[in-house]
C-alpha positions in Angstrom: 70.5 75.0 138.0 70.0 74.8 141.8 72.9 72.9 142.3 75.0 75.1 140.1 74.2 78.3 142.4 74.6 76.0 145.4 78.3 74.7 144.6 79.4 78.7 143.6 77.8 79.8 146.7 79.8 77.0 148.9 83.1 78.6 146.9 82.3 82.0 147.5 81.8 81.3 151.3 84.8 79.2 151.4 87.0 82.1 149.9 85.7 84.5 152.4 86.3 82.0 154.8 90.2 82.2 154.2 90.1 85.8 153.7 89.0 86.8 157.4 91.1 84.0 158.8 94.3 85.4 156.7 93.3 89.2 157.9 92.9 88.2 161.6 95.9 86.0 161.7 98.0 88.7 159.9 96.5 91.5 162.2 98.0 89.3 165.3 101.6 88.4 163.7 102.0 92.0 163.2 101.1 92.7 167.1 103.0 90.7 168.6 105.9 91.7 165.8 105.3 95.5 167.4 105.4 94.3 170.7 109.2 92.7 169.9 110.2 95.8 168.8 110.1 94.6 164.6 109.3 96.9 162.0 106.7 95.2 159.8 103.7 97.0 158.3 100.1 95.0 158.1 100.1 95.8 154.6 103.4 93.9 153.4 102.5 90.9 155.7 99.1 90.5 154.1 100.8 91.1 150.7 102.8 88.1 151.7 100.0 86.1 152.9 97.6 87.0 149.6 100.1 86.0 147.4 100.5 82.4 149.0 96.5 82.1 149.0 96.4 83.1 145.4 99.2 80.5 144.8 97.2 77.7 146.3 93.7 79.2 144.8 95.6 79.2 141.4 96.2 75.6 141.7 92.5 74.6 143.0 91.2 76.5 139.7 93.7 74.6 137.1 93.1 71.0 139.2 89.2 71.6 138.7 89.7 72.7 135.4 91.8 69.7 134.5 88.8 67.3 135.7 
């Protein structure tokens, strides 16, 4: 049972993880894209970027469910 909480706890922390790094790396494309002068919002570039991490999460979940 411990290790059970353990391992979603290590999953959890992961995802959160790549959440904060995809939010501050976003945050910074779309400064320096205002400081060239390019119209981009923050929400369609993190749109962009959650729909690749839900791509690759998509694939972790079948692989471990494949095992």
């Amino acid at each position: 049972m411990a290790v059970n909480i353990a391992s979603h706890v290590c999953f959890i922390v992961g995802d959160a993880i790549i959440v904060l790094a995809t939010v501050f790396y976003t945050y910074r494309t779309i400064k320096v894209a205002r400081e060239a002068n390019i119209e981009a919002t923050f929400s369609t570039a993190l749109l962009r970027a959650g729909v690749y991490i839900m791509c690759i999460k998509l694939v972790c979940v079948e692989l471990r469910l494949i095992r």
